[in-house]
N, C-alpha and C positions, 0 to 999 in steps of 0.2 A: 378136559383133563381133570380140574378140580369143579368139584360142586357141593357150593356151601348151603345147607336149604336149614331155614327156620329154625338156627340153634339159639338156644336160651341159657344163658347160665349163673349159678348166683352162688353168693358164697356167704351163708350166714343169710343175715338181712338185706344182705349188697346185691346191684343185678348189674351183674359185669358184660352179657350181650344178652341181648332183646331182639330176639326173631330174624338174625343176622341170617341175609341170601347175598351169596356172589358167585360168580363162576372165572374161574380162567380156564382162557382156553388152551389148545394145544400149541405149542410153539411160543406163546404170549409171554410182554411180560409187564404183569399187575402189579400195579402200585397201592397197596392198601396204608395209607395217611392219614393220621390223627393223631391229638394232643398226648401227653402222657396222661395214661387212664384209664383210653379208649377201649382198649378191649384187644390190641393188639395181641399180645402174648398171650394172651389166654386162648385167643384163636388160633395160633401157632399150635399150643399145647393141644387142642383138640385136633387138631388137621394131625399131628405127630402119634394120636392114640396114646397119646401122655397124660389125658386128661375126657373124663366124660361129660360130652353134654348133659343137662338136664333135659331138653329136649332137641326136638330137630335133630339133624342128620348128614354127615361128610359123606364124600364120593369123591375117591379117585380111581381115574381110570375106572367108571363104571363101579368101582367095588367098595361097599362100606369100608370106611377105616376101622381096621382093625390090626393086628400084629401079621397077617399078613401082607398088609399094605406096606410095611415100614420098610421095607428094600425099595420100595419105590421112590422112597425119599430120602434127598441130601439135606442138611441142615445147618446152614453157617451161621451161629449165634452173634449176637452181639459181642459177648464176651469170649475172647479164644479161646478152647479148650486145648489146647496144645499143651504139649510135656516140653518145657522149656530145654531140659536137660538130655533132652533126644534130637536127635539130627532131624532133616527135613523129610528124609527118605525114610528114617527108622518111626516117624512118627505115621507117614501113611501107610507103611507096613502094618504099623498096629493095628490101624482102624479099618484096614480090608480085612485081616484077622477074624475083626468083632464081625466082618458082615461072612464071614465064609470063605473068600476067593480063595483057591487053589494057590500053591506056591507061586504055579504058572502064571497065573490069571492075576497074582497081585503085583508079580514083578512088571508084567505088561501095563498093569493100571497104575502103577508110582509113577513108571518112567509115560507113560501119557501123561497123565496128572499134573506132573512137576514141568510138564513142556507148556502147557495148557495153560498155568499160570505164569510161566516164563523162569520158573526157578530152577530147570536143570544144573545148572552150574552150580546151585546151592546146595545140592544134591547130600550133602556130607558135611553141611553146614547145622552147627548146633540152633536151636530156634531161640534162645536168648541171644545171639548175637547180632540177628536179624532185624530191619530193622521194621518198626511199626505194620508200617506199607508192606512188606514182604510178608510178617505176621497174618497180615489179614489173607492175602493170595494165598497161604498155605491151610488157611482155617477155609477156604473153600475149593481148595482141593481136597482138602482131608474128605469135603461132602460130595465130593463128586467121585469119590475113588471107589465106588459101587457101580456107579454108570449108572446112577438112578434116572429117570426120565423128568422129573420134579424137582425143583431148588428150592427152598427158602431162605432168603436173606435176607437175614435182620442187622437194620441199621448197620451195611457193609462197609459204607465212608466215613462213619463217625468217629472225629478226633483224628482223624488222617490230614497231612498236608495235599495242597492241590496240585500236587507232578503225581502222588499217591492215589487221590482220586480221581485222576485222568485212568489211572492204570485201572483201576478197579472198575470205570465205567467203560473199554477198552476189552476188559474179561467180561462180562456180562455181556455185550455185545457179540463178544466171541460165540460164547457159550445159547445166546440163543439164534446164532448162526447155524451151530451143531445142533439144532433141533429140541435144544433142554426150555420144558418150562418152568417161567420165575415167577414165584407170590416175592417182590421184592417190598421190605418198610424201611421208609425213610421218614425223616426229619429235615431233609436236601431238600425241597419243594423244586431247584433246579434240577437236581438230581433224578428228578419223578417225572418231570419238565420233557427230561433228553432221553430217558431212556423207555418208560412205560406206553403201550399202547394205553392200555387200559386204568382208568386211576380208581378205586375207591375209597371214600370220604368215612370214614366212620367216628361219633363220638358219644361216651357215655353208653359203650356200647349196642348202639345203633347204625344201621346204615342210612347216611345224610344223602348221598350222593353216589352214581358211579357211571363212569361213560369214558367217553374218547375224551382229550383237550377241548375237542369243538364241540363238544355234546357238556362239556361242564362250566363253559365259556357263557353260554346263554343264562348262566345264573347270574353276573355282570353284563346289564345294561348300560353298555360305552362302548364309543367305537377307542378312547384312551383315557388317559390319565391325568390330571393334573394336580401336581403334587404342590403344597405354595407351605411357605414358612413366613409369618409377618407379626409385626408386634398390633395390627388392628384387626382381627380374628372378627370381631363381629361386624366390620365392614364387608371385610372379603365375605363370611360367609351369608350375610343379607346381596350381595351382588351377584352371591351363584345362585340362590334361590331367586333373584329375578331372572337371572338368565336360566332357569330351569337344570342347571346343574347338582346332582345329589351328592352329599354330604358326607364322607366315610373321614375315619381320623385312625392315621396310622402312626403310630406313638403320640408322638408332639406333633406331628405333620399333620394337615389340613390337606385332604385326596378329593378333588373334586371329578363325577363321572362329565366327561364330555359327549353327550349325544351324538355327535360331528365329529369327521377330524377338523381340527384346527393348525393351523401352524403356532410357531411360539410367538410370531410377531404379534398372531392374530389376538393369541390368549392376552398378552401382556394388552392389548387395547382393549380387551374384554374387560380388563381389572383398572384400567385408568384411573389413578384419583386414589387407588387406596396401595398405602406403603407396604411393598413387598422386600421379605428379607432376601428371598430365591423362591424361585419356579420354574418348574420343570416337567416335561411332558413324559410323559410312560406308556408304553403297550399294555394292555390288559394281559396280565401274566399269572401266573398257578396260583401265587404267593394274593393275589389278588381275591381269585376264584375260590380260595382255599380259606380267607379270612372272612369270606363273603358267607360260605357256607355253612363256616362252624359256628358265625355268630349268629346263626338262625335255625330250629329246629326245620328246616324243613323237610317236604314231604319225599321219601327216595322215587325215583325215576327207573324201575328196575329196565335192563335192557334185555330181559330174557324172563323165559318162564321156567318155573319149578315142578 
């Protein structure tokens, strides 16, 4: 569906992406995650023919990106674009408008659209009185009201409550039920967790990483986690280096990798002898895999050729 091959690009003296390759595939839906900086948005902006590479080269659906592509895609920003002071209906009115559809064809694609994200009833509802969560549902209808076959959603949950982000992890799921493929970014690492086949790691505009969960998991060496808070930091961490446990520090936390599972009984006799405030056992999870990744330049894994 998408294919990202070899773009570069820099702005001044700055190099915002470095020889950036990825692909999503059809029906998929790609998590591309990284810190603010990464190269995110500017890769959006190229994918949207908003913006030119310096080098390298987009492909959707086979076809360079160019102003012909741009009906192929929907684009949920960050920030809503919506006309506060327009109803819900008269706002996707407008934006089938901007792509063309026929009077026919746009009355058919509102009242899908507003079913789609569950807001029929709000139909005639002004978008300032709407709340947050509802905002967001209408800002990716507005992208869908073309029947593009491609989405972009940018940071879809952020600053949303969590009955709000069920809802919008709920659409997405929907929508790639219907066949629609997602380039979806988040900041959610749970979020990327539940909903993405496919993840890409990018930072400093590089790609660090990109695979399945169980393809990004092998970057963590642990079958778990143990997480320990204690006021003798260099006992415990001399007793994990005997027991060949490796070292990660997650804030003020002490993350030791456990080679083995262990139980908790088993950990706390592991640690015998040195005063624990708490400890606690963890599954190797995204959030793990993802601090694993970016604090190291390493070498990407591409899962496909160019």
């Amino acid at each position: 569906m998408l294919r990202v091959s070899h773009v570069s690009k820099t702005f001044g003296d700055r190099q915002v992406l470095s020889d950036l390759s990825f692909q999503v595939l059809p029906g998929q839906v790609y998590g591309l995650l990284g810190p603010n900086g990464a190269g995110k948005t500017t890769t959006i902006n190229i994918i949207c023919n908003l913006m030119r590479p310096d080098r390298g080269q987009v492909f959707l659906q086979d076809q360079p990106i160019s102003e012909a592509t741009k009906p192929l895609i929907g684009v949920a920003p960050q920030e809503n674009l919506l006309y506060r002071s327009l109803t819900c209906a008269e706002n996707l009115h407008f934006f089938a408008r901007i792509y063309g559809l026929s009077q026919v064809d746009r009355i058919r694609q509102v009242y899908h659209c507003l079913r789609w994200v569950n807001l029929l009833d709000r139909a005639d509802s002004v978008v300032e009185t709407l709340s947050g969560g509802m905002q967001r549902r209408l800002s990716i209808a507005a992208a869908l009201v073309h029947h593009p076959p491609f989405v972009i959603l940018d940071e879809p949950t952020t600053g949303l409550d969590i009955e709000a982000r069920y809802e919008i992890w709920d659409l997405i799921r929907q929508l790639q039920g219907e066949g629609i493929t997602i380039l979806l970014t988040t900041h959610l690492l749970e979020e990327a967790e539940r909903l993405c086949q496919t993840i890409g790691i990018i930072k400093g505009g590089k790609l660090l990483q990109q695979g399945t969960l169980q393809d990004l998991g092998q970057c963590v060496a642990a079958a778990a986690i143990a997480v320990v808070q204690t006021p003798q930091e260099e006992q415990a961490i001399a007793r994990a280096e005997h027991l060949g446990f490796p070292l990660r520090r997650y804030g003020s936390d002490l993350a030791f990798w456990l080679p083995q599972p262990l139980t908790l009984p088993e950990l706390l006799t592991q640690f015998q002898g040195v005063e624990l405030t708490s400890i606690a056992l963890q599954p190797v999870r995204l959030e793990h895999i993802y601090l694993e990744i970016t604090r190291q330049d390493l070498a990407p894994r591409p899962a496909f050729r160019l």
